[in-house]
Short mmCIF file of the C-alpha atoms (twelve columns), coordinates in Angstrom:
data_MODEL
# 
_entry.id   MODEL 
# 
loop_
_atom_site.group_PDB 
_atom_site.id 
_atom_site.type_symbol 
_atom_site.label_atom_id 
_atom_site.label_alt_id 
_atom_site.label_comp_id 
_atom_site.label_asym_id 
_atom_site.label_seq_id 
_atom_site.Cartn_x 
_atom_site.Cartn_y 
_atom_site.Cartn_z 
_atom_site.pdbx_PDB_model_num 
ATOM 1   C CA . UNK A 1   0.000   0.000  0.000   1 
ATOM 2   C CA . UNK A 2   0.749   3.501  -0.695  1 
ATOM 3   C CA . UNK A 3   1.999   5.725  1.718   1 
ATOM 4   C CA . UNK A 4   0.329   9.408  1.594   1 
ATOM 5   C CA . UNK A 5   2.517   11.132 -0.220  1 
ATOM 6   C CA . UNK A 6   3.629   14.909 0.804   1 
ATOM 7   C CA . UNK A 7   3.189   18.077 -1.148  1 
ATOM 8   C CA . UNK A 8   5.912   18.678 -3.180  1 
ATOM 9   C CA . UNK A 9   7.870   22.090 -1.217  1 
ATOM 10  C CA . UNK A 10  7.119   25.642 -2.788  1 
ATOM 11  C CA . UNK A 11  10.126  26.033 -4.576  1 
ATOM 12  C CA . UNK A 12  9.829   22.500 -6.594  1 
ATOM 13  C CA . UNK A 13  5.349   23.759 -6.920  1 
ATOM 14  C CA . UNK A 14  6.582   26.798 -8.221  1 
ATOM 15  C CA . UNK A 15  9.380   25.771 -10.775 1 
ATOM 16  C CA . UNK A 16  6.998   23.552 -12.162 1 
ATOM 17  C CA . UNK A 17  4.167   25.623 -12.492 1 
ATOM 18  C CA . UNK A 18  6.091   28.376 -14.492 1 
ATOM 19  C CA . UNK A 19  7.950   25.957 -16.582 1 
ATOM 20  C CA . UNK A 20  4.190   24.633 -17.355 1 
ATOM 21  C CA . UNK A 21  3.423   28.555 -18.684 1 
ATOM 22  C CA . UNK A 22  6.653   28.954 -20.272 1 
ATOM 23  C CA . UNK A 23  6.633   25.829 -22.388 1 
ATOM 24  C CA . UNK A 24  3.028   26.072 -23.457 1 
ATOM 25  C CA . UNK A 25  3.696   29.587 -24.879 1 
ATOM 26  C CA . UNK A 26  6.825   28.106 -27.233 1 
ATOM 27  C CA . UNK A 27  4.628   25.243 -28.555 1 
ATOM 28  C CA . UNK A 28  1.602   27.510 -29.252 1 
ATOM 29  C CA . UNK A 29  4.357   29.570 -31.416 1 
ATOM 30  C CA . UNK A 30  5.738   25.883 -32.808 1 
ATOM 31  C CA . UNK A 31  1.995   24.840 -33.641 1 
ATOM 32  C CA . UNK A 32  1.332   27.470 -36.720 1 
ATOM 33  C CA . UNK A 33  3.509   25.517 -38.735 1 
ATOM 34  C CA . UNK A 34  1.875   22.108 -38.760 1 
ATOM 35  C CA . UNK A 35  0.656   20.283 -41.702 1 
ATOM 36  C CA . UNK A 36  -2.186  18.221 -39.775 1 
ATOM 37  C CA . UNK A 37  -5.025  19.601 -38.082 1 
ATOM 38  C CA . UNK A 38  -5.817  21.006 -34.242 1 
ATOM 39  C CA . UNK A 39  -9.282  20.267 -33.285 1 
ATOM 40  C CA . UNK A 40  -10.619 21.434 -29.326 1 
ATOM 41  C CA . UNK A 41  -13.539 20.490 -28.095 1 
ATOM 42  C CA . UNK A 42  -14.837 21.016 -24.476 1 
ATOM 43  C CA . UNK A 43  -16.373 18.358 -21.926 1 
ATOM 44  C CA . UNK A 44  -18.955 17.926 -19.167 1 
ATOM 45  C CA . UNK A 45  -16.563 17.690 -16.708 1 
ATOM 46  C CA . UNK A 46  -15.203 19.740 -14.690 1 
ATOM 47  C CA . UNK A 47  -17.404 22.439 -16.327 1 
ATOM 48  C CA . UNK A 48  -16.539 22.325 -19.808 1 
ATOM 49  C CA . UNK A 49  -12.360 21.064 -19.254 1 
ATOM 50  C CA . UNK A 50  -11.007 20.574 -23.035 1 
ATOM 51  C CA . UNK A 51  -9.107  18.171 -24.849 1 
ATOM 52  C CA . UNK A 52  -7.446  18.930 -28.214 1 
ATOM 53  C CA . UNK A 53  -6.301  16.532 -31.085 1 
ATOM 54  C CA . UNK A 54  -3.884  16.453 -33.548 1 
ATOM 55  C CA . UNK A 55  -4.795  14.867 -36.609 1 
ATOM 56  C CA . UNK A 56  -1.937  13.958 -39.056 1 
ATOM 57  C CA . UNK A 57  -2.069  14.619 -42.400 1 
ATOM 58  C CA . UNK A 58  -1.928  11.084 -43.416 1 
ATOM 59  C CA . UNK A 59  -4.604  8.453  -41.082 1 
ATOM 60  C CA . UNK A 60  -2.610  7.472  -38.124 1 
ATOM 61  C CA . UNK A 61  -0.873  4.186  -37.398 1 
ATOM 62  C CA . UNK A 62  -0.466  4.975  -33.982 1 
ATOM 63  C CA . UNK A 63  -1.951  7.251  -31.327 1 
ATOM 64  C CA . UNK A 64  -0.658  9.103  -27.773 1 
ATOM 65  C CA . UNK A 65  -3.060  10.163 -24.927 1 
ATOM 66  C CA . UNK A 66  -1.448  13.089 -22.547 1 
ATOM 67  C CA . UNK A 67  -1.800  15.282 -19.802 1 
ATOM 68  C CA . UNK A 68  -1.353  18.404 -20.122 1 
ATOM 69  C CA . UNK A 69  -2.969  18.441 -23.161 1 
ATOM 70  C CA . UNK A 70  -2.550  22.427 -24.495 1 
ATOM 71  C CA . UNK A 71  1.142   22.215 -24.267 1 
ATOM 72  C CA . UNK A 72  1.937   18.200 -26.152 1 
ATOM 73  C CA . UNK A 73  -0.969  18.610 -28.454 1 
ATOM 74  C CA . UNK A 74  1.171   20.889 -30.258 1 
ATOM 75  C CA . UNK A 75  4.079   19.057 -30.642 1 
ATOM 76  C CA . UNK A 76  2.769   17.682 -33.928 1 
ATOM 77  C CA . UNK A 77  4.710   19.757 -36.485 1 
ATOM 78  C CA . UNK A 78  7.730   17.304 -34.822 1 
ATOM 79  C CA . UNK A 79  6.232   13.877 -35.587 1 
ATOM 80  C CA . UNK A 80  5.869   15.671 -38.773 1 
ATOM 81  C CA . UNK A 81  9.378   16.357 -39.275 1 
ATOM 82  C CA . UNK A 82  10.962  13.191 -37.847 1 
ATOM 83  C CA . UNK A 83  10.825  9.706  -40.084 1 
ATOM 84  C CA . UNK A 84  7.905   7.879  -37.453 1 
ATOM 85  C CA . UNK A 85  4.792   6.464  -38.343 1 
ATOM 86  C CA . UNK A 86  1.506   8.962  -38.495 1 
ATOM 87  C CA . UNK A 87  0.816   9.789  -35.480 1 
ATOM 88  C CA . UNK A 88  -2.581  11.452 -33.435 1 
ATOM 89  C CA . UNK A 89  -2.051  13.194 -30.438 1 
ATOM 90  C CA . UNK A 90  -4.947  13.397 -27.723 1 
ATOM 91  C CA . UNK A 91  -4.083  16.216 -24.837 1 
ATOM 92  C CA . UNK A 92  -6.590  16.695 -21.983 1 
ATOM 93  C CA . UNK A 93  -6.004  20.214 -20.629 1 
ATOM 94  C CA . UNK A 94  -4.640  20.683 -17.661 1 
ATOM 95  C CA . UNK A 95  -6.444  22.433 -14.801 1 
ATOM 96  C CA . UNK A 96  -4.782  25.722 -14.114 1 
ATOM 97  C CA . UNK A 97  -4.593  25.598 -10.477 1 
ATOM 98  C CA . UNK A 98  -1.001  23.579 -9.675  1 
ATOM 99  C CA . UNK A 99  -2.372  22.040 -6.549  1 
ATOM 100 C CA . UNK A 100 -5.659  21.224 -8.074  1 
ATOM 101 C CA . UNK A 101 -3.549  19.410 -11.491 1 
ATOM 102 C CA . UNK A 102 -1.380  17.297 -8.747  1 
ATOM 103 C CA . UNK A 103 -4.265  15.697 -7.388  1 
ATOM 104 C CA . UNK A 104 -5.819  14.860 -10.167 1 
ATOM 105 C CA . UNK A 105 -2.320  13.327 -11.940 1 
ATOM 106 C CA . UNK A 106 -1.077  11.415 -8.932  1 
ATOM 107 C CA . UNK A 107 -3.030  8.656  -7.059  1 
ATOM 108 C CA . UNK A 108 -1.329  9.604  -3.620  1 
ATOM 109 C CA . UNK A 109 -3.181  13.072 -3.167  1 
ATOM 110 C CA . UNK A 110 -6.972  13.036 -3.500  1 
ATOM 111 C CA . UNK A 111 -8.025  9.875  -4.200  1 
ATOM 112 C CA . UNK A 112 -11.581 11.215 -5.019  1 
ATOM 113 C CA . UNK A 113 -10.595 14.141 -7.648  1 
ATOM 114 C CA . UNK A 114 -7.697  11.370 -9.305  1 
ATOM 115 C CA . UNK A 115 -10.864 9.288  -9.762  1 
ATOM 116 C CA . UNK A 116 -12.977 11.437 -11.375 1 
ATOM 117 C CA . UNK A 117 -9.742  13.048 -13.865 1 
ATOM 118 C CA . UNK A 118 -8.923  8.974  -14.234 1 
ATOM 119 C CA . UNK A 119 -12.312 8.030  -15.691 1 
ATOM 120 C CA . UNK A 120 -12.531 11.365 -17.755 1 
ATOM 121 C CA . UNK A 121 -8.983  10.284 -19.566 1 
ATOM 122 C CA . UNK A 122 -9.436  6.968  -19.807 1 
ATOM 123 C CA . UNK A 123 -13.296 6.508  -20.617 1 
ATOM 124 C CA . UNK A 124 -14.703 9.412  -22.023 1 
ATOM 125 C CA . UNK A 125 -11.756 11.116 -23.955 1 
ATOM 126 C CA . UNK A 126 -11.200 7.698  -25.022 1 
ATOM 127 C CA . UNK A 127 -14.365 6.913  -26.506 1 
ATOM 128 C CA . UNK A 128 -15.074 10.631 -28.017 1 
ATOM 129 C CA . UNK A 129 -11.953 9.852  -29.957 1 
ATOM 130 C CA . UNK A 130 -13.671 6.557  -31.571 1 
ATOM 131 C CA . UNK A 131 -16.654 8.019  -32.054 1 
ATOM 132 C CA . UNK A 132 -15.531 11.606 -33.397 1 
ATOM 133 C CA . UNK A 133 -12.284 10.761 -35.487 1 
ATOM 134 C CA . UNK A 134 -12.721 6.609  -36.273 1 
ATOM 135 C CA . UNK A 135 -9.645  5.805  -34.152 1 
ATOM 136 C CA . UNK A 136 -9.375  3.065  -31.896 1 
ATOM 137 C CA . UNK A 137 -6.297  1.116  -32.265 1 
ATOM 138 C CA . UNK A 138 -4.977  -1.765 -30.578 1 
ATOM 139 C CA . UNK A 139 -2.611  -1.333 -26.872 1 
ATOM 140 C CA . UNK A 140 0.701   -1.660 -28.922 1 
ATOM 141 C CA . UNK A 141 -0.143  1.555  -31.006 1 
ATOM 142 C CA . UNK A 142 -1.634  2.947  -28.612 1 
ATOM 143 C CA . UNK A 143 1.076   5.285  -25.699 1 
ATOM 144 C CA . UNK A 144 0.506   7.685  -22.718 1 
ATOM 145 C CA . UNK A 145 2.356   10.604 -22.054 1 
ATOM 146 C CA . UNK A 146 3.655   13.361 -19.399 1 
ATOM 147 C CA . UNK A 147 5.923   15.749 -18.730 1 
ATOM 148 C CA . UNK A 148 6.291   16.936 -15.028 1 
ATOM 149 C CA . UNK A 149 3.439   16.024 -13.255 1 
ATOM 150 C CA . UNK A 150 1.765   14.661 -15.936 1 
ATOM 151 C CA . UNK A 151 4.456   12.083 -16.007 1 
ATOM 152 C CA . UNK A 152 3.170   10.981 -12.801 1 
ATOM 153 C CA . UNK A 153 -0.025  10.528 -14.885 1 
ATOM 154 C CA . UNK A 154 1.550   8.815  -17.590 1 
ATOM 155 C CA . UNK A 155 3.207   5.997  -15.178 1 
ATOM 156 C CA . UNK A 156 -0.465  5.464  -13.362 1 
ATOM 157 C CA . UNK A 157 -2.461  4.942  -16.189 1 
ATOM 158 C CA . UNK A 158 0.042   2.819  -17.691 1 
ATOM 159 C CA . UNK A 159 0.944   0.751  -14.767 1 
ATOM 160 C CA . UNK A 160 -3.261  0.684  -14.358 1 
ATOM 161 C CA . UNK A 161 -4.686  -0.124 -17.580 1 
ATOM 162 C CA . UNK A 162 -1.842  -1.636 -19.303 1 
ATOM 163 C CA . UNK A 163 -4.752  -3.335 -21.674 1 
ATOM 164 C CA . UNK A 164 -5.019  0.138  -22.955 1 
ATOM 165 C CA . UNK A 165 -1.631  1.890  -23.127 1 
ATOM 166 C CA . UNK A 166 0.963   -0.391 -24.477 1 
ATOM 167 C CA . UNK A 167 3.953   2.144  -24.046 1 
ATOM 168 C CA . UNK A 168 4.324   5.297  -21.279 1 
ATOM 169 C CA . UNK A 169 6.304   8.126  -22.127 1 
ATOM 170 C CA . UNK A 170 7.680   9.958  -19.430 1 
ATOM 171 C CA . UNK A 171 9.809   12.964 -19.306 1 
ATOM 172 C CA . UNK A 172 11.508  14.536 -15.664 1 
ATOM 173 C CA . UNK A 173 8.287   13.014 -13.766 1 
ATOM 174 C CA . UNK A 174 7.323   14.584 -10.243 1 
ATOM 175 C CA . UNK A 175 7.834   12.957 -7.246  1 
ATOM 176 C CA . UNK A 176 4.303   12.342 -5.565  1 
ATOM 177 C CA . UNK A 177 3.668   9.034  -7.126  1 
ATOM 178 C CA . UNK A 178 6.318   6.448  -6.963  1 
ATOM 179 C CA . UNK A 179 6.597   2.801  -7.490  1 
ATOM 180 C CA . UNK A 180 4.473   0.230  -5.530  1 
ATOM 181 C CA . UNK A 181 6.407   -2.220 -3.847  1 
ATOM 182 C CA . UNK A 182 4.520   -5.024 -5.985  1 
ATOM 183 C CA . UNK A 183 3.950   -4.077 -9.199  1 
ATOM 184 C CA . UNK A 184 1.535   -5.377 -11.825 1 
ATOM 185 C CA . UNK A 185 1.966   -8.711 -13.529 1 
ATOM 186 C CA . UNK A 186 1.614   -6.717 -17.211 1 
ATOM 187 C CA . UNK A 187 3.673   -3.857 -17.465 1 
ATOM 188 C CA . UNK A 188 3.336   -1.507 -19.878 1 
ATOM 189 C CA . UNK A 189 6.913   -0.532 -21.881 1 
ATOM 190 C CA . UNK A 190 8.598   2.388  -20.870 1 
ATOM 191 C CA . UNK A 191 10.488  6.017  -22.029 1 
ATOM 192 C CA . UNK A 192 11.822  7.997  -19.658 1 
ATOM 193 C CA . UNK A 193 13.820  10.975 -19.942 1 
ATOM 194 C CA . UNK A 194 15.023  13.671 -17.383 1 
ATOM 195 C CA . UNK A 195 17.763  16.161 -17.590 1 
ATOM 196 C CA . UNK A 196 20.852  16.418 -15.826 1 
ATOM 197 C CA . UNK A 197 20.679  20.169 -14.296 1 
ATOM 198 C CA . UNK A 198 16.830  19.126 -12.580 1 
ATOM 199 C CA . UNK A 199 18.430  16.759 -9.807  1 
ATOM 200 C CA . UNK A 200 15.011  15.877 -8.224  1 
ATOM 201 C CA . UNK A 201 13.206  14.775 -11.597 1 
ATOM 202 C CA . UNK A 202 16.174  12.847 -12.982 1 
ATOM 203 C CA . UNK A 203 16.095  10.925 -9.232  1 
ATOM 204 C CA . UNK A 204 12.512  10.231 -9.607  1 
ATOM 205 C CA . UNK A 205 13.108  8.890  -13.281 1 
ATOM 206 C CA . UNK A 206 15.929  6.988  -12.313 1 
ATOM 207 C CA . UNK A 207 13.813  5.199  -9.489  1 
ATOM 208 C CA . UNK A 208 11.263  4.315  -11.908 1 
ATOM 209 C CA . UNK A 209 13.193  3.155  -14.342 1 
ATOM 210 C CA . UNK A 210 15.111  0.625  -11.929 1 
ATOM 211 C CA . UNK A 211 11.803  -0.935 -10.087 1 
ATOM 212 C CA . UNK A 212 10.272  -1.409 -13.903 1 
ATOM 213 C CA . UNK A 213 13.499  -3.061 -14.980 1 
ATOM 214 C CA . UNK A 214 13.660  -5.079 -11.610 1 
ATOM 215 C CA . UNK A 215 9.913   -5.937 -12.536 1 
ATOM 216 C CA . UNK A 216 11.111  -7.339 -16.006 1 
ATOM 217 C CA . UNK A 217 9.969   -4.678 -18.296 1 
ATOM 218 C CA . UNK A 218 10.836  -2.996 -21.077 1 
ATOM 219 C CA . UNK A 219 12.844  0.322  -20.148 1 
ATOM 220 C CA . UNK A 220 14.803  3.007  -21.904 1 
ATOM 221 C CA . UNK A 221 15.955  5.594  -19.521 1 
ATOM 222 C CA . UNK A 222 17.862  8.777  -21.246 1 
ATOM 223 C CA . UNK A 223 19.371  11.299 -19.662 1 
ATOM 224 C CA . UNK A 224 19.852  14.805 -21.578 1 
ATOM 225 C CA . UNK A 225 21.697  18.104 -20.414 1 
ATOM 226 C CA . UNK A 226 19.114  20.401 -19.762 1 
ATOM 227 C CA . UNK A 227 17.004  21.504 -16.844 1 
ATOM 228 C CA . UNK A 228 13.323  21.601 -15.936 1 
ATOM 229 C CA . UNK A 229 11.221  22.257 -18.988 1 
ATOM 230 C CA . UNK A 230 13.748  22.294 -21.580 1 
ATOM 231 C CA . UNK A 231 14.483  21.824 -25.109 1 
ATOM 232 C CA . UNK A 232 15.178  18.251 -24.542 1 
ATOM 233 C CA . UNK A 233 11.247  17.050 -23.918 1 
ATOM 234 C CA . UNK A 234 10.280  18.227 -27.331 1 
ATOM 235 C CA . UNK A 235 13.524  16.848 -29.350 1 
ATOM 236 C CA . UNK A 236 13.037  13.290 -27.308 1 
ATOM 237 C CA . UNK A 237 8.884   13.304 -28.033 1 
ATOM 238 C CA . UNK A 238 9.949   11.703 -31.403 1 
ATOM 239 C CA . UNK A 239 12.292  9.558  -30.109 1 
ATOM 240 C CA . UNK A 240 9.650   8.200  -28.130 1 
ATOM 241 C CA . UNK A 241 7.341   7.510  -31.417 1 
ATOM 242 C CA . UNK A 242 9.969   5.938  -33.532 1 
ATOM 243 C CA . UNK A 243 10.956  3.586  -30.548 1 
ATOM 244 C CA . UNK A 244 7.515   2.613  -29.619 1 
ATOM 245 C CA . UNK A 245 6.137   2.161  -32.580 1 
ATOM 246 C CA . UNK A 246 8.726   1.761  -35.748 1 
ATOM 247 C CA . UNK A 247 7.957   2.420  -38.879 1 
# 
């Protein structure tokens, strides 16, 4: 069992919370160059929270689901420009308040709100995606992905529905939600990536990728110079693709 996890301190809450702002405002100014589409639509929960979709220009071979869905929905115009198979991107949006976004992205916090933000991603965004755009494909072409806390999202819904997402992809995750002491029978495979000037994200990568590899699965763990938020998520996004899923 889980131990309650603490709140990350103020200083770690609020590097990660303007990295969040910061990045989002590059990849809205990387998005205007894309040759697929950006659709948005908004939800019944949590009073109208959105999700928006990449569509590639050619009909996708592969899919990834991911928190913080404004920011990685726009890192399209990269699968574009890298040799990987057509890929869609689904982002949820994030919930602006960083205390609020924690709970719902890591099982130790509030198990209620995770719940709720858990069924939302996996259910509903799931299915509007069938019904909407035709594309449901099978767990091997089908990945999860976070950056931050959102990585802490990515590693729970893999390690939990492992029928769904076949591969996590997980860049400098936060440090709420850590490894269970048993872990699943099925694990999903697994990217991680942190950088070597954010000490406490590159730990918590590390750990996971040591109790996944002690658990027999697949693991790549990279580590890139670079700090909280950098450069190095976007470059390694297609990394993640082409490893994933081939070509």
């Amino acid at each position: 069992m889980h131990k309650i996890a603490k709140l990350p301190n103020p200083a770690i809450a609020k590097t990660i919370a303007t990295t969040a702002t910061a990045t989002e405002k590059r990849a809205l100014t990387m998005s205007s160059s894309i040759k697929g589409k950006l659709f948005t639509e908004a939800f019944d929960y949590d009073s109208g929270r959105k999700v928006t979709v990449y569509s590639p220009p050619a009909p996708p071979e592969a899919i990834v689901f991911a928190g913080d869905g404004q920011l990685i929905s726009q890192w399209g115009g990269l699968l574009e420009a890298a040799d990987v198979p057509s890929t869609m991107i689904v982002g949820t949006h994030r919930v602006d308040d960083e205390m609020l976004r924690l709970h719902e992205y890591s099982p130790v916090f509030e198990a209620k709100r995770f719940a709720a933000h858990e069924k939302f991603f996996v259910e509903d965004v799931r299915q509007w995606v069938r019904l909407r755009f035709g594309v449901a494909l099978p767990a091997k072409r089908t990945a999860v992905f976070g950056v931050s806390a959102s990585g802490e999202l990515a590693l729970a819904m893999g390690l939990r529905h492992p029928g769904i997402y076949g591969a996590v992809f997980c860049a400098s995750p936060g440090g709420g939600y850590r490894p269970p002491a048993v872990m699943p029978n099925l694990l999903p495979r697994t990217y991680l990536v942190a950088g070597t000037l954010e000490p406490f994200f590159l730990e918590n990568a590390t750990r996971w990728a040591v109790a996944l590899r002690d658990a027999g699965a697949d693991v790549v763990m990279t580590e890139r110079v670079g700090s909280h938020g950098g450069a190095f998520w976007r470059k390694e996004f297609p990394l993640m693709v082409a490893w994933a899923f081939g070509r």
